[in-house]
C-alpha positions as CSV (number, residue, x, y, z in Angstrom):
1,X,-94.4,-9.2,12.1
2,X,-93.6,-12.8,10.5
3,X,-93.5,-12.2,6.6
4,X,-91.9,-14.1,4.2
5,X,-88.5,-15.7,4.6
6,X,-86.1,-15.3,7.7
7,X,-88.1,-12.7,9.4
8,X,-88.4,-15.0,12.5
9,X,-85.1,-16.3,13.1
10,X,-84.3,-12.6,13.0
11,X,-86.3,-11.9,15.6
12,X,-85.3,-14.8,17.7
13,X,-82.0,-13.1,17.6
14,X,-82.9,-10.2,19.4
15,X,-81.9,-9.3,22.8
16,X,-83.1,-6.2,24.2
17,X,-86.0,-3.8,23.1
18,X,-85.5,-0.5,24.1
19,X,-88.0,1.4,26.3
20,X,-90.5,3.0,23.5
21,X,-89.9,-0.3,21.4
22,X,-88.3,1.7,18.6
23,X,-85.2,0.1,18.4
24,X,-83.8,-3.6,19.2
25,X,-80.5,-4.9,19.8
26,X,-79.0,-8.0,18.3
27,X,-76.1,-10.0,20.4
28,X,-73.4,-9.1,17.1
29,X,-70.5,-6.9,19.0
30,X,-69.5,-4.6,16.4
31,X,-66.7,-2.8,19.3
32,X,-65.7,-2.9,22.7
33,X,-63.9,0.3,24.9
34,X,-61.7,-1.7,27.7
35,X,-64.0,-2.2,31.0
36,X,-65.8,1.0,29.5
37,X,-68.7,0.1,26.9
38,X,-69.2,-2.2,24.2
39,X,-71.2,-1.5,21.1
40,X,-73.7,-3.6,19.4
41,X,-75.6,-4.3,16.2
42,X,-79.2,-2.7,16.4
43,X,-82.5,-2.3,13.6
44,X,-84.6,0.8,13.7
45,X,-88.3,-0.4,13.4
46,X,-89.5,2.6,12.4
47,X,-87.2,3.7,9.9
48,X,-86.3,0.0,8.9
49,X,-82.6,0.9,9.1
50,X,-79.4,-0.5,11.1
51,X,-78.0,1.7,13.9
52,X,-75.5,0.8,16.4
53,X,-76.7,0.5,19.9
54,X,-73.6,1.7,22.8
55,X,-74.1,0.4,26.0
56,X,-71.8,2.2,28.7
57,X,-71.0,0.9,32.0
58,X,-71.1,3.0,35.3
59,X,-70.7,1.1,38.2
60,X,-68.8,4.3,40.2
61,X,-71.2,7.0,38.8
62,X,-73.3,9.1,41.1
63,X,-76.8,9.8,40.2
64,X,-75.9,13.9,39.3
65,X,-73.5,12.2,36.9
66,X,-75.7,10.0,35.2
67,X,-78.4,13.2,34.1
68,X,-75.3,15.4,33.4
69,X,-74.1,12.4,30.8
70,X,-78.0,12.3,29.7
71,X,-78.1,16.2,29.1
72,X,-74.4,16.2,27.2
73,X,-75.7,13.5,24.9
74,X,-79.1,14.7,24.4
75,X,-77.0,18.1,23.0
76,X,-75.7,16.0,20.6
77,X,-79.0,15.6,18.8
78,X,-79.1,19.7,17.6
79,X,-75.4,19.0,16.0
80,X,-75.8,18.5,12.1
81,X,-72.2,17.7,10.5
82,X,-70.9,15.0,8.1
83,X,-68.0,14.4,10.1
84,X,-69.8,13.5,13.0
85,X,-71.7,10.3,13.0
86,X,-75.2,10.9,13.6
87,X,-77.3,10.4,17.4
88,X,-80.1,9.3,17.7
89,X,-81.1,9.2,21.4
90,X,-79.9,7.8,24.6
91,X,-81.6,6.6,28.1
92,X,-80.5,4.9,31.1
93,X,-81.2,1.4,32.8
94,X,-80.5,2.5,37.0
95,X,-81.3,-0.6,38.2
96,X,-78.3,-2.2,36.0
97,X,-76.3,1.1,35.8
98,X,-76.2,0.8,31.8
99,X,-75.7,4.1,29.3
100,X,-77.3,3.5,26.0
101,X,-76.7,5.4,23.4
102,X,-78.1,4.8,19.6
103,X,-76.2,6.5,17.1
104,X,-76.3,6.2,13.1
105,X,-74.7,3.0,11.6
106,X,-71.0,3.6,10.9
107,X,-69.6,0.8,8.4
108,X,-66.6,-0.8,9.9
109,X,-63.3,-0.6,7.4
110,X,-64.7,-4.3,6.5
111,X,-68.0,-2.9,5.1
């Protein structure tokens, strides 16, 4: 994967890989919900594109909720509209009780 210029310091930067190695998540915050979630900068390796990468907390969820949240987002893929950013997929970590949700990149009002 190390070609040309800056490619491995990128990769140094990464943090997590997520669980068909598709998409990886960088330590840059990009937004925070309270206690709730926070959101992070994240490549696409396939399509070569930046997406964000939501990880939600769920310390007081039961295991029913967790699949329900899992089958709401997963509807979310079938739902085509330019007003809505785009999602990309979701999965989640038990063991750490973590949500993660990938979703298009949405420029901040900086960008």
């Amino acid at each position: 994967m190390e070609r040309g210029g800056g490619s491995s310091s990128a990769l140094a930067n990464v943090v997590e890989i997520s669980p068909y190695q598709r998409y990886i998540r960088f330590n840059n915050i990009i937004g925070q919900s309270g206690n709730l979630g926070t959101s992070y900068k994240a490549f696409d390796t396939i399509n070569a594109i930046e997406v964000d990468w939501h990880i939600i907390c769920f310390n007081d969820l039961m295991a029913a909720d967790c699949e329900r949240m899992t089958r709401s987002a997963n509807v979310l893929k079938r739902i085509q509209n330019k007003h809505i950013v785009e999602y990309l997929t979701c999965w989640v970590v038990a063991e750490s009780k973590r949500f993660n949700i990938i979703t298009a990149h949405l420029p901040s009002l900086k960008e």
